[in-house]
MITIKE-657159 format. One record per residue: x, y, z of N, C-alpha, C in turn; residue in three letters. Coordinates in pm, whole numbers, plus 50000, padded with zeros to 5 digits. Layout:
BEGIN
XYZXYZXYZALA;...
// end
This chain:
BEGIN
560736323570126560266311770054559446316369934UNK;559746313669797559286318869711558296304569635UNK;557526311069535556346296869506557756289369363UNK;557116278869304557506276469204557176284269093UNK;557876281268996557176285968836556536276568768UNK;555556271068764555246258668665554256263968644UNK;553716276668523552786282768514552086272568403UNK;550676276168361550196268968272549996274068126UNK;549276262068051549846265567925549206275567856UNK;548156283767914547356290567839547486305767941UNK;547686316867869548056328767959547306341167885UNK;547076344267935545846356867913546226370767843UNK;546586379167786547166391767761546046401967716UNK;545276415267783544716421667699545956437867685UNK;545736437767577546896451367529545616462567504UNK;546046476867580545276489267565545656495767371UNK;544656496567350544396508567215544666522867251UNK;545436526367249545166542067241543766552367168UNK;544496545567046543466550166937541876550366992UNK;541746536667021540286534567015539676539567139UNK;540456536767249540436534767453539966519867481UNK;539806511267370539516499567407540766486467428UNK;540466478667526541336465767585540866455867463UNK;542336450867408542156442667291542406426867371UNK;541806417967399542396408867507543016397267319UNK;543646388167406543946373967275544696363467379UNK;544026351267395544566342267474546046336567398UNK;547136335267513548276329667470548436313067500UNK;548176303667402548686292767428550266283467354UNK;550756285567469551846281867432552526265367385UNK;551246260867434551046244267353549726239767458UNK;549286225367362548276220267470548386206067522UNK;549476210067592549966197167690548966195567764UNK;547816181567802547386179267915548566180768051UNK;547896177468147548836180168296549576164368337UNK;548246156768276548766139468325549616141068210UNK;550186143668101550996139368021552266146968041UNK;552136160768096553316167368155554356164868293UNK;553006158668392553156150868504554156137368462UNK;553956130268383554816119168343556386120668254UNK;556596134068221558166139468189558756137568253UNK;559976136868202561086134768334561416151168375UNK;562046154768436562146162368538563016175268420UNK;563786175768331564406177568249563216186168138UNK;562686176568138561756179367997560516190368050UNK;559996185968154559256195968241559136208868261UNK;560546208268325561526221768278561356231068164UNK;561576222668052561856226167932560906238067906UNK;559326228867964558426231767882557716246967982UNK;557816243568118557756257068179558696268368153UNK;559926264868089560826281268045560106283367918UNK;559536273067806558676282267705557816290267719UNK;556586282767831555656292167851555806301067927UNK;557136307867996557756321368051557716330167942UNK;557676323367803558036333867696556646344567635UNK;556406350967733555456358267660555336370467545UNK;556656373267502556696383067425556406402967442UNK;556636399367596556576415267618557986417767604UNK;557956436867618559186436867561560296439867692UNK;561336438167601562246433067688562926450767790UNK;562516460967690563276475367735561906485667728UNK;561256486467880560026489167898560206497568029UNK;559336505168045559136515068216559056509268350UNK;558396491868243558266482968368559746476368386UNK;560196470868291561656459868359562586475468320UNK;562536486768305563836495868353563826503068461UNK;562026506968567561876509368668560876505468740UNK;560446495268719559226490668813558416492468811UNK;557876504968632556836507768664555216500568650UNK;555356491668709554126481668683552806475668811UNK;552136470468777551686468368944550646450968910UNK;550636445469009549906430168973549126428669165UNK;548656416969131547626408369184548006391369228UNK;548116391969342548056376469425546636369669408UNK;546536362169420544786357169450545006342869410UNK;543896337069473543916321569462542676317669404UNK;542696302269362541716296069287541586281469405UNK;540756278269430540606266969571539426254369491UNK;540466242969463539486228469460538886227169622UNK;537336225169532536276224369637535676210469686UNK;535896207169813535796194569833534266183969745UNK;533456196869706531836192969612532926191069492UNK;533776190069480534416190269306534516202569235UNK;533866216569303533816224369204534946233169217UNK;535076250169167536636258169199536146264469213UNK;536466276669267535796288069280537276297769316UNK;537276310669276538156319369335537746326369409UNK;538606330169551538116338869649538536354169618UNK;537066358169616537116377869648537576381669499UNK;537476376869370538336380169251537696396869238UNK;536366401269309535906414069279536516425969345UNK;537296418869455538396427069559539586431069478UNK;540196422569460541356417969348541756432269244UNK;539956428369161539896434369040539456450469086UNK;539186452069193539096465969235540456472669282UNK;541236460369337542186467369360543216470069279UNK;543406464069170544256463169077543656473568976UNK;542586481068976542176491568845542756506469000UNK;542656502669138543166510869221544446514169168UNK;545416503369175547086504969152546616511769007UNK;546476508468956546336514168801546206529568787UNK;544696532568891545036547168867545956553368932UNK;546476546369035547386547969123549226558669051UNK;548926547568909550316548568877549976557268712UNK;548936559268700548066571268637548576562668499UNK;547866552368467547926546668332546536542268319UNK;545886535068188545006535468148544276522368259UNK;543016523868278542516513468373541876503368282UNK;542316489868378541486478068349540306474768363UNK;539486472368330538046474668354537716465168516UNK;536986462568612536556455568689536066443868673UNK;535156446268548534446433368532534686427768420UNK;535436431968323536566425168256537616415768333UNK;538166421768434539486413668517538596405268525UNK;537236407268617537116392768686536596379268588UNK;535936387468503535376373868368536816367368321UNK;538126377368285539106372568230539736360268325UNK;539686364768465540116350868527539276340468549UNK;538096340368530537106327468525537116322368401UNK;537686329068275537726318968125539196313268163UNK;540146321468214541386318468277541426306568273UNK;540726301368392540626289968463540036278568436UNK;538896285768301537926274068241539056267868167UNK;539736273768048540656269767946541866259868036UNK;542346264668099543936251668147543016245368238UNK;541506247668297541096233768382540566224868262UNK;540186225768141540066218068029541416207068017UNK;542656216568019543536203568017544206194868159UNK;543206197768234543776192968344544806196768487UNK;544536216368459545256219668590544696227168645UNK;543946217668718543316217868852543806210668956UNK;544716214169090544526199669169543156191769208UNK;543186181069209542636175269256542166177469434UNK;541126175569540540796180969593541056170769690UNK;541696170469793542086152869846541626157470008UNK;540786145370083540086148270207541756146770329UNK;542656144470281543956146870367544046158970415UNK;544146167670302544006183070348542986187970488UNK;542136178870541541346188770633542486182870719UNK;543096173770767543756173670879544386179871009UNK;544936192170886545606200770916544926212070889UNK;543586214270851542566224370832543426236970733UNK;543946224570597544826228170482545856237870487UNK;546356231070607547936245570599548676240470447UNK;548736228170417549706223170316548786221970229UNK;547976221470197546776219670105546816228769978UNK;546766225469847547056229869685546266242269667UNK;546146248269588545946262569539546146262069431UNK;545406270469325546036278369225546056288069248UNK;547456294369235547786312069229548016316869137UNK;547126329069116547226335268959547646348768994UNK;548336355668864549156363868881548926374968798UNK;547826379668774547446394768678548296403168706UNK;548956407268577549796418368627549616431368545UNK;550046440868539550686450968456551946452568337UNK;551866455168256553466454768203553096468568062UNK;554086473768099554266487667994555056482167835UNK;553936493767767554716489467621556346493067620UNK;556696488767459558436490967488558676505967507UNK;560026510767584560086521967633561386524467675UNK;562016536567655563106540967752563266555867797UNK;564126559567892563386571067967562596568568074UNK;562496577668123561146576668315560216585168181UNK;559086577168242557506579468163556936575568208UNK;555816572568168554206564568212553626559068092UNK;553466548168122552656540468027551316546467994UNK;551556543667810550086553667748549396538267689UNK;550276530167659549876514867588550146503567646UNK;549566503867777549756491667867549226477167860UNK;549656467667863548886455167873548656447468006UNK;547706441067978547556431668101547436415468072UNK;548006410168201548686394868150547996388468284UNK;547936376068259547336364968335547936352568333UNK;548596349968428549316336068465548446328468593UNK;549126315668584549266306768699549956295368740UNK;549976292968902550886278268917550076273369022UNK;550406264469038549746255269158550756255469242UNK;550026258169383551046261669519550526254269611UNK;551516253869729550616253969863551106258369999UNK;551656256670094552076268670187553246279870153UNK;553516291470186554346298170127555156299070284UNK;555306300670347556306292370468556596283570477UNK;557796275670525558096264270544558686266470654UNK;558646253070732559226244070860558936254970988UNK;559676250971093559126257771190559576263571259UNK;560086275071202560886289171229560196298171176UNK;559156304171297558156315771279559026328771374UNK;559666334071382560316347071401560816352371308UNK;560496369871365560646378971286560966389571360UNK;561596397871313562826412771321562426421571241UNK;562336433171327562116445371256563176446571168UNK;563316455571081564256459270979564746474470954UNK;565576479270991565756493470964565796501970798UNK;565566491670732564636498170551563276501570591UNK;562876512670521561866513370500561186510670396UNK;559976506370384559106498370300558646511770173UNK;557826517170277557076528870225557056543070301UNK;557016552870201557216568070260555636573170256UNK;555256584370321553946588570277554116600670227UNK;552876599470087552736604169980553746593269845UNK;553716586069887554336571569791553546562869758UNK;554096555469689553556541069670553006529869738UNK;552976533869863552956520169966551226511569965UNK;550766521469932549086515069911549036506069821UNK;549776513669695549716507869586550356489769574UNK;549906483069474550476467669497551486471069368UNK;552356481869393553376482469257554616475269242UNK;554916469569160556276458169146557686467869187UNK;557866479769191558836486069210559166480369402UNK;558006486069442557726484169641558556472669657UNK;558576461269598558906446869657560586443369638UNK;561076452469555562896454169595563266455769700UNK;562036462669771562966467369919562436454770032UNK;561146447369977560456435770071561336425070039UNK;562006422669908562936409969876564416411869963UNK;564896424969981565856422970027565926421870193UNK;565236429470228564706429570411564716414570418UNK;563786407970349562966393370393564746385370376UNK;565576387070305566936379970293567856380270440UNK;567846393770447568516397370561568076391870698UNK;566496392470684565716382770810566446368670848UNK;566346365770699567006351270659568236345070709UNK;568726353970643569966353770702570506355370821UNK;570096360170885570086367271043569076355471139UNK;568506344171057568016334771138566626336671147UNK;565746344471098564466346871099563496344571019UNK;562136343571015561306340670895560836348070780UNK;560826361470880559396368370849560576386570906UNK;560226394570817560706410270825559436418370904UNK;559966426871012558606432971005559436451170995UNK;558226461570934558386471970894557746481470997UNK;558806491471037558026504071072558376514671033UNK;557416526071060557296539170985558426549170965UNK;558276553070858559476560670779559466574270877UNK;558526579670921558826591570982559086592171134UNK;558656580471186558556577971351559726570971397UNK;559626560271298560276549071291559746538271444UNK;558476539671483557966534471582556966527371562UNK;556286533571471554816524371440555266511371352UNK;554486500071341554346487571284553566491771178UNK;554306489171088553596481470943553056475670878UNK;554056465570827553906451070798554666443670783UNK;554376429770724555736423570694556136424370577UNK;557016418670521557566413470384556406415570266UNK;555846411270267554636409670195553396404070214UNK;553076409670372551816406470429551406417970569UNK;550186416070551549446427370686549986420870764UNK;550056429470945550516420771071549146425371149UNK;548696415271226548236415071350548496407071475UNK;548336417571579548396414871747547236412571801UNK;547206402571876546316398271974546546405172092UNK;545756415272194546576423472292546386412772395UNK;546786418772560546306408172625545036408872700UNK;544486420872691543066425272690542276417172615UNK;542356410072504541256404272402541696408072231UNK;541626422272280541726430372166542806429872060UNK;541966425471944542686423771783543336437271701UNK;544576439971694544426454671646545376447471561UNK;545406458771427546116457971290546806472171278UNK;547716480271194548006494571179546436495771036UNK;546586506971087545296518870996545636516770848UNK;544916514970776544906517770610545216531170584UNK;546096535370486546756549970447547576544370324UNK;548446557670303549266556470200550556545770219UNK;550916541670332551826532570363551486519070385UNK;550256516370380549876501770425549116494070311UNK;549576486570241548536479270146546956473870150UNK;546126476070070544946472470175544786456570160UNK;545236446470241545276434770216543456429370210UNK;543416418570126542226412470076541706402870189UNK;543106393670208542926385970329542456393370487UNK;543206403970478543386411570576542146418970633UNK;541136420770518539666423870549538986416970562UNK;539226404870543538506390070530538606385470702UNK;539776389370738540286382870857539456393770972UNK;539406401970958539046416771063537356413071047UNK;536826410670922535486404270921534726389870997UNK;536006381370991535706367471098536176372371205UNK;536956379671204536966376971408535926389771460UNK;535736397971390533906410271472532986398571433UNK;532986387971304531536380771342532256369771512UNK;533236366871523533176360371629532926374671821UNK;532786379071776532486387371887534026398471912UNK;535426395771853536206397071900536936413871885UNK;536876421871932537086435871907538316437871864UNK;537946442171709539036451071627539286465071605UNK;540306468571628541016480871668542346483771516UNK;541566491971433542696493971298543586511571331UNK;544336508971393544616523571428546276522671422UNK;547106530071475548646527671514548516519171606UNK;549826511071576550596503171652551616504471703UNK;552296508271773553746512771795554406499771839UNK;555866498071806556516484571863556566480571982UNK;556696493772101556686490172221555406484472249UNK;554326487672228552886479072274552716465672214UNK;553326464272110553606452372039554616440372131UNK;555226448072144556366434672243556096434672377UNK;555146443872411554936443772561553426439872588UNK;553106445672515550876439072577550596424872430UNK;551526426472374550716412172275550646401372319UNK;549806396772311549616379772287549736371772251UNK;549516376872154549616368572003550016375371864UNK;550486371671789550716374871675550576370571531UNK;550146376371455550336367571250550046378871209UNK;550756372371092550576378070946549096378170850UNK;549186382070768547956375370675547996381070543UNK;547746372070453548136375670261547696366770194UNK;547696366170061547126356670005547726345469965UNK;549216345770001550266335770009550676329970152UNK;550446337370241550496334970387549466325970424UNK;548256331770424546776328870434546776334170584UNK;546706329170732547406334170836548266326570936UNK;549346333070889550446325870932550886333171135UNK;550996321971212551276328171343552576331371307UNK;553086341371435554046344271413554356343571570UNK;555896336071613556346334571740556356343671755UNK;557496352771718558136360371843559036373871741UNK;558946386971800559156398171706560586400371780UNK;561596407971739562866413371752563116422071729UNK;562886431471893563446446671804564816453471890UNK;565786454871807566756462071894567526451171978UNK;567396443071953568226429172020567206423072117UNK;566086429472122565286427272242563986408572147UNK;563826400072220562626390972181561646394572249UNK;560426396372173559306394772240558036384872228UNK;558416372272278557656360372272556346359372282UNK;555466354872205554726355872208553436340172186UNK;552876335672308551956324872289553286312272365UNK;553786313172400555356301572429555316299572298UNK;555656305472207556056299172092555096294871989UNK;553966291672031553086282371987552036293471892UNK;551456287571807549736293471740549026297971850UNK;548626310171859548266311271921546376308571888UNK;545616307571959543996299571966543536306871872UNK;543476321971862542856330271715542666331071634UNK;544296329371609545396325271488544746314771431UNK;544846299971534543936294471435542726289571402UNK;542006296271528540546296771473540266305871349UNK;540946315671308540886323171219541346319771098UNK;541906313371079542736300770998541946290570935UNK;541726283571016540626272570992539346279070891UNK;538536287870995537406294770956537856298670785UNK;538356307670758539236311370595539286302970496UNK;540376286570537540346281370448539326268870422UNK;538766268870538537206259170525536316266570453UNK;536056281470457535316290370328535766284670227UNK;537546289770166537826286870060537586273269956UNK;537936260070080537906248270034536276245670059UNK;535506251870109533876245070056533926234870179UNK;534116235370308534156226770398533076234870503UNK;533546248770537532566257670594531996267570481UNK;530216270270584529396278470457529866291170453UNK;529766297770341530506312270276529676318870323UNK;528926325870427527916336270474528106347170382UNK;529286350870337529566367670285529666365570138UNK;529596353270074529256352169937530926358669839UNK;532016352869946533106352469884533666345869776UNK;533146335669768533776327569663533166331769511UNK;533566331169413533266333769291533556316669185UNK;532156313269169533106296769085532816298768938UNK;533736289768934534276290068795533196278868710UNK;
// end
């Protein structure tokens, strides 16, 4: 399940100097459509106006669109039931994204540049009106379906041909308004015999190259009747991963919360530290070490995902080798969504932020 494109009209670009070592930023507005006046197009015209503002003018024969060599940022922006926005963890984000950066040994984005750049981000298109609105429906469901803005900092290399490394890189800033990135209610998932990531690779890194091999796994899931891909290790081929494009955790049947270990193969998810942080303040013992599949289909409990598009999504039941291993009868399991709840009641300003996550705009 992929988000829409209906990015907004104002998009961010800072381009690196060589010369100088300094980030030249210049906001891109591609017109200044309010949202109520775009909202009232017909469906046609709408269109129209989201394939212009796709047009950002990078180039078309680059390191990034001839090999991937680029790397970006998920993160959300949350209407606050007080009226106000705030983005969660943007200092995580922006640490991790100058990480990928040196990662892929090109010039770094500053930290506290990223994060100011996405709070003017947000000031400028919430001027014309894209913000959702913050509607008390959403607690119902303790906002599984509930609006978002997702912004999309990325990487992109000057023009180029040949394998190289970017010496004149820019950085870009989009967004759209989302809201669950699953749909309906087919939560199973199957291991996949691709591997994600090798060690001494990329797999830490959040690099756009990695996700060829997460787009096609997650198809095949698809196809094969499933929701959700899950990954294990390139050298064992036993240990658990992750999924598609999110951390996994097991509930054992001991109590115990375990995730696989942070390394060169595992992304360090944002959510994913967020989540390991609410359940030790709830008393609940976390264990970040190997996972192997057999302890997974045999002592779990419970199961989810967690990302910044997921948020934490349960997950029924894993498939390995023809084998199901069910998990909860099917159902959320109690963690899942106490852990759930707790997250997006931070985000949405419903529960208090103890850890001083939110950043407002």
């Amino acid at each position: 399940m992929a988000f829409s494109i209906e990015l907004f009209p104002v998009s961010y670009c800072a381009r690196y100097d060589k010369a100088s070592g300094a980030w030249e930023a210049q906001w891109l507005e591609r017109d200044q459509i309010p949202y109520a006046e775009l909202a009232a197009m017909s469906a046609e015209k709408r269109r129209a106006v989201y394939e212009s503002r796709n047009q950002l003018g990078l180039p078309a024969v680059s390191y990034t669109s001839q090999y991937g060599l680029g790397c970006f940022e998920g993160m959300k922006a949350f209407p606050r039931r007080d009226g106000a926005l705030s983005v969660f963890r943007p200092d995580r984000n922006a640490a991790r994204f100058a990480s990928s950066m040196r990662g892929l040994k090109v010039p770094v984005y500053p930290e506290a540049l990223f994060v100011e750049a996405v709070r003017e981000f947000l000031r400028r298109n919430a001027a014309l009106g894209y913000v959702p609105a913050y509607r008390a429906e959403w607690e119902r469901d303790h906002f599984a379906a509930a609006e978002a803005i997702y912004l999309r900092p990325f990487m992109n290399s000057e023009g180029a041909i040949g394998v190289g490394i970017p010496a004149a890189p820019c950085v870009v800033i989009t967004a759209t308004v989302v809201s669950s990135y699953f749909k309906g209610g087919n939560t199973k998932a199957v291991t996949t015999k691709r591997i994600r990531a090798t060690p001494f690779g990329t797999g830490s890194i959040k690099c756009a190259s990695n996700y060829v091999i997460s787009a096609l796994a997650k198809r095949e899931a698809e196809d094969a009747g499933y929701m959700e891909v899950v990954y294990l290790d390139a050298e064992h081929r036993r240990y658990v991963q992750e999924g598609s494009s999110c951390n996994i955790f097991f509930r054992l049947r001991n109590g115990t919360l375990v995730t696989p270990a942070l390394g060169d193969t595992i992304l360090p998810g944002i959510t994913r530290a967020s989540v390991i942080e609410l359940a030790k303040a709830e008393g609940v013992k976390v264990e970040e070490r190997p996972v192997s599949i057999e302890e997974a289909l045999t002592d779990g409990a419970e199961c989810f995902v967690t990302g910044t598009a997921a948020g934490v999504t349960p997950i029924e039941s894993v498939t390995h080798n023809g084998v199901e291993a069910v998990y909860n009868s099917r159902k959320p399991g109690e963690l899942s969504e106490r852990l759930q709840e707790t997250l997006k009641g931070i985000q949405y300003g419903t529960k208090p932020d103890a850890y001083g996550w939110n950043a407002f705009v």
